[in-house]
NUDOVO-628892 format. One record per residue (C-alpha): residue in one letter; x, y, z. Coordinates in steps of 0.02 Angstrom, whole numbers, plus 50000, padded with zeros to 5 digits. Layout:
<recs>
+---------+-------+-------+-------+
| residuo |  east | north |    up |
+---------+-------+-------+-------+
|       A |     X |     Y |     Z |
...
+---------+-------+-------+-------+
</recs>
This chain:
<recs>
+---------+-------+-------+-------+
| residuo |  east | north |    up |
+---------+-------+-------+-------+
|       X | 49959 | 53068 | 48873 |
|       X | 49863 | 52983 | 48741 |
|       X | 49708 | 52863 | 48790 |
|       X | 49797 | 52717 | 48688 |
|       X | 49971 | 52770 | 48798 |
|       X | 49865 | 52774 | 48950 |
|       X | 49797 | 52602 | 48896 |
|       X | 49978 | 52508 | 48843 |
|       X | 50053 | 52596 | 49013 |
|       X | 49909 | 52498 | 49120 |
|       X | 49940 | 52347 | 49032 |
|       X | 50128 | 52322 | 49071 |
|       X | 50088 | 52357 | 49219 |
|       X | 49969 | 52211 | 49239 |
|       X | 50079 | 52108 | 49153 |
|       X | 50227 | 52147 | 49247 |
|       X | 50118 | 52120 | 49420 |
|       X | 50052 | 51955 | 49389 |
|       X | 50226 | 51875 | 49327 |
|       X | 50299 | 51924 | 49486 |
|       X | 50163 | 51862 | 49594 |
|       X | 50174 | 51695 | 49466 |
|       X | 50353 | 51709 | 49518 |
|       X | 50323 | 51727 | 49688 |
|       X | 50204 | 51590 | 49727 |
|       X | 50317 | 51474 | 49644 |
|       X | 50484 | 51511 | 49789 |
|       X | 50319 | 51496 | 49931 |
|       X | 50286 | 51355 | 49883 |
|       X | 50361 | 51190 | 49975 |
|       X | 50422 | 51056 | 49886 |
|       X | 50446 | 50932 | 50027 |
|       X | 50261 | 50932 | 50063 |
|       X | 50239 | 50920 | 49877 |
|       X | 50366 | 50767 | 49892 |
|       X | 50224 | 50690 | 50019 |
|       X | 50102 | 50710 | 49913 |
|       X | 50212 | 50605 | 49778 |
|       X | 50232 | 50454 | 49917 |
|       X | 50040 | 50470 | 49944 |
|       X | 50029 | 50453 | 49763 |
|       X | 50131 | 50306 | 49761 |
|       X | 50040 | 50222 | 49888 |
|       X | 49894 | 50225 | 49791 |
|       X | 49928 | 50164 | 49658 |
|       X | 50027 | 50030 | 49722 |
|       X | 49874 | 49940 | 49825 |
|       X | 49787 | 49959 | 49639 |
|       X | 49696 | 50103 | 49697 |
|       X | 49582 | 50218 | 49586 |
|       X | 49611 | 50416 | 49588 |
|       X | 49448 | 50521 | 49562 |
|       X | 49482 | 50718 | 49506 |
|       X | 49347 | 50802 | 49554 |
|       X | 49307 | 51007 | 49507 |
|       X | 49195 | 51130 | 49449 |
|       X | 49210 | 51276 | 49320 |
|       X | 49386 | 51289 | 49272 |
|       X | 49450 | 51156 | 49412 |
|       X | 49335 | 51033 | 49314 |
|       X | 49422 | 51072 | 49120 |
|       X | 49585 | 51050 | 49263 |
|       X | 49524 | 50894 | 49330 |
|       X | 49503 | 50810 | 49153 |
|       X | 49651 | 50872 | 49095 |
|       X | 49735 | 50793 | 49258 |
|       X | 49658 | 50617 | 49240 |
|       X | 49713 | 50612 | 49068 |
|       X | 49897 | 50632 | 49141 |
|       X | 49879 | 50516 | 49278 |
|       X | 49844 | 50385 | 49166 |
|       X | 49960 | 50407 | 49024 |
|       X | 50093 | 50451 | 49107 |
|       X | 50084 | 50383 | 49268 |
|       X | 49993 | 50250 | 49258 |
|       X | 49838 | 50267 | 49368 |
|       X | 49656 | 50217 | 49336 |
|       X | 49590 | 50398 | 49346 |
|       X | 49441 | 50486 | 49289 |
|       X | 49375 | 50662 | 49305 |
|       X | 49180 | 50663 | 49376 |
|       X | 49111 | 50806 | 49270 |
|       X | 49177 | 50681 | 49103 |
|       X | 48983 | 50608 | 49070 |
|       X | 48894 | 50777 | 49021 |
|       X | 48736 | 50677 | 49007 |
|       X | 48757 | 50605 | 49197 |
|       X | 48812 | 50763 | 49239 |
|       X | 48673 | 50864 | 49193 |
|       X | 48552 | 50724 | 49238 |
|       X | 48581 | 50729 | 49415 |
|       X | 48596 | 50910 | 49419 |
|       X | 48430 | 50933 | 49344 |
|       X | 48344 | 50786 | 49477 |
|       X | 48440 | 50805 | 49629 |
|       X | 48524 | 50955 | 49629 |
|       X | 48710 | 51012 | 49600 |
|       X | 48758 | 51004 | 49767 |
|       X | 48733 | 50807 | 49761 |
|       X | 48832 | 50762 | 49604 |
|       X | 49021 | 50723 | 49660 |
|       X | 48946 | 50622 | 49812 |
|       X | 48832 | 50534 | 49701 |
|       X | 48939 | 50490 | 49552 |
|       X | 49075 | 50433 | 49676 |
|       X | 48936 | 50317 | 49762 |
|       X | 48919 | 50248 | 49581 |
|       X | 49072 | 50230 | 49551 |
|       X | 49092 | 50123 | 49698 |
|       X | 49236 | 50215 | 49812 |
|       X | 49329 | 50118 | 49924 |
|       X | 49473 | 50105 | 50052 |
|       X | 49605 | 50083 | 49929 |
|       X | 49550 | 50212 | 49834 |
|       X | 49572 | 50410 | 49825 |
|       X | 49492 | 50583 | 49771 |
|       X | 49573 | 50723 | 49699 |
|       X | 49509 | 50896 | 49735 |
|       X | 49556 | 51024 | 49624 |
|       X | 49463 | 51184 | 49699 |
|       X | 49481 | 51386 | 49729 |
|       X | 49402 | 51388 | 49873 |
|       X | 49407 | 51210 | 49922 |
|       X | 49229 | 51202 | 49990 |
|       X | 49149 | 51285 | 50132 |
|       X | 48995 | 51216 | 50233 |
|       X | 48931 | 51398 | 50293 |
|       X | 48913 | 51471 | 50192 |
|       X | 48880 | 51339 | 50062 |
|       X | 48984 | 51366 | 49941 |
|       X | 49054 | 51195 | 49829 |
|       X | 48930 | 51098 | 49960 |
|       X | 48953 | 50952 | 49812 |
|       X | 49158 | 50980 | 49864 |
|       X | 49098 | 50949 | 50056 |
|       X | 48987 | 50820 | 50009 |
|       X | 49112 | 50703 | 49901 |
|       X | 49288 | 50743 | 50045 |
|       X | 49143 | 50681 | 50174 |
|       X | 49089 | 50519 | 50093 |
|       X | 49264 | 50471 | 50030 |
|       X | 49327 | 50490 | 50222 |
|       X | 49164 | 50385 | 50273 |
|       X | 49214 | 50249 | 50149 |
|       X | 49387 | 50248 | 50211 |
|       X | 49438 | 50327 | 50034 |
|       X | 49608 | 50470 | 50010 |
|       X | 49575 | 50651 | 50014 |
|       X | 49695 | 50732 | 49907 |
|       X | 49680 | 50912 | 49849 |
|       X | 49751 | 51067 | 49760 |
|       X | 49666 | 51208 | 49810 |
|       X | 49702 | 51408 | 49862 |
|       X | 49641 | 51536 | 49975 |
|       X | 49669 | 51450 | 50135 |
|       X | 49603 | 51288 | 50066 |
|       X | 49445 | 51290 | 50142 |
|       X | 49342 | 51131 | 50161 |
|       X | 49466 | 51002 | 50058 |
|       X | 49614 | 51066 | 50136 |
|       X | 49556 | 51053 | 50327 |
|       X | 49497 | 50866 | 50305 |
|       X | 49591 | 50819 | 50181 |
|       X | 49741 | 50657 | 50195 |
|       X | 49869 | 50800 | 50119 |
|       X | 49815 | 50933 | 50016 |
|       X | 49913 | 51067 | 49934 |
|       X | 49849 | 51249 | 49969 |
|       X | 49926 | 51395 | 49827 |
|       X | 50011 | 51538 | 49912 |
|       X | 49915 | 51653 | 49817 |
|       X | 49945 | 51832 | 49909 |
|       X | 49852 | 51952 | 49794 |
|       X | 49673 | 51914 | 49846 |
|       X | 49587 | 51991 | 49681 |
|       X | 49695 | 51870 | 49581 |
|       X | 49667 | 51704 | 49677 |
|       X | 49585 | 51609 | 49549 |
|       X | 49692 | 51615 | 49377 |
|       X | 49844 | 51592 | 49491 |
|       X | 49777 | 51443 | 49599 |
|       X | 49683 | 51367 | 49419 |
|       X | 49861 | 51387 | 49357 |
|       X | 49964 | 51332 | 49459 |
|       X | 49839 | 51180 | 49479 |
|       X | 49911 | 51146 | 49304 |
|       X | 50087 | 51164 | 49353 |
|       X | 50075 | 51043 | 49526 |
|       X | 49987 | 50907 | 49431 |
|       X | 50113 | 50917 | 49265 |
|       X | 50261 | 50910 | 49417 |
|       X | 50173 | 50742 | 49476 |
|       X | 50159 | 50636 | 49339 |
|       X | 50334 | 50686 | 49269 |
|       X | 50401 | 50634 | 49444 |
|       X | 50511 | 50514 | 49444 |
|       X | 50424 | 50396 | 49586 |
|       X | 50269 | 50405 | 49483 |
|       X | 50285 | 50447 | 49287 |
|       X | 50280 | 50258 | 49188 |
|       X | 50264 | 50345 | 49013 |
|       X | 50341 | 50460 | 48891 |
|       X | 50300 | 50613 | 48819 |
|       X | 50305 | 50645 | 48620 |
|       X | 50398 | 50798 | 48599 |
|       X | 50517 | 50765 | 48757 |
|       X | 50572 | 50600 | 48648 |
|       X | 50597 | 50695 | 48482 |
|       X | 50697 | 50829 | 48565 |
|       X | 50849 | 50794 | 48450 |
|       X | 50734 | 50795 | 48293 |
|       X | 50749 | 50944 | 48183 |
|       X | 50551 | 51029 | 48160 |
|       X | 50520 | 51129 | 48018 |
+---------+-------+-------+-------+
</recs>
């Protein structure tokens, strides 16, 4: 067998693996407590709350992404912390990166009627410290009386043990448990804001359906 056959063989294989796990988390995963998370939502914004997505690496590019949709479409007043590069990188370089999310949140004046959004692998972990700034920000917002919200995977970690509700991604295959929990952080946040209890807005191609492209 040739080294390109040997090569083409290994990549269906891949392939073929990672749809069915993609399959597979999707039928673990529960929609009621997703359904919770939508009457959490609603809550929210109801009392005129704010909703703060906070994330690092991939998670952040997620968490922008995500505030983007939570105000267009549903109409929240969201941001994403990791937004101001030169805040960002300010406090990073003075105070270190384990202080950032807390900080910026403290800026941003978090309250009771407000809520954080934790988008996160690992979801934080004290000890070791990994994502401290995760641990940092889900302990002030709780201090302040602020939601914890989260979408996270492994078993959550941090976020999900104190969070309000959070959402942890059945991921089974261990070596694959980031692209499948930054992916399906995609998919959970795309199912909230086009839920009916919370979307407000339209999308453009959804509303040109009938129009002919070329």
């Amino acid at each position: 067998m040739s080294a390109d056959q040997n090569l083409a063989d290994g990549a269906g294989g891949h392939a073929a693996r990672y749809l069915a796990e993609t399959a597979d988390i999707a039928r673990r995963i529960d929609p009621q407590q997703v359904e919770s998370l939508v009457a959490e939502l609603v809550k929210v914004r109801g009392r005129g709350g704010r909703l703060f997505f906070l994330g690092a690496g991939g998670s952040a590019a997620n968490a922008s992404h995500a505030a983007a949709d939570f105000r267009k479409l549903a109409g929240f007043e969201a941001y994403a912390a990791t937004e101001n590069v030169a805040e960002l990188t300010a406090r990073t370089n003075d105070d270190g990166w384990e202080t950032v999310h807390e900080a910026w949140l403290r800026g941003c004046r978090l309250g009771p009627a407000d809520a954080i959004f934790v988008l996160s692998v690992g979801g934080g972990s004290r000890t070791p410290a990994v994502s401290a700034g995760l641990v940092r920000a889900v302990d002030h917002a709780r201090s302040v009386g602020a939601t914890v919200f989260g979408i996270v995977g492994r078993d959550g970690g941090y976020t999900a043990a104190h969070a309000h509700l959070a959402l942890v991604v059945p991921v089974v295959n261990g070596a694959a448990v980031t692209p499948h929990t930054e992916a399906f952080q995609g998919v959970l946040w795309h199912l909230l804001v086009t839920h009916p209890a919370l979307c407000t807005g339209s999308m453009t191609w959804e509303s040109v359906a009938g129009v002919a492209q070329p």
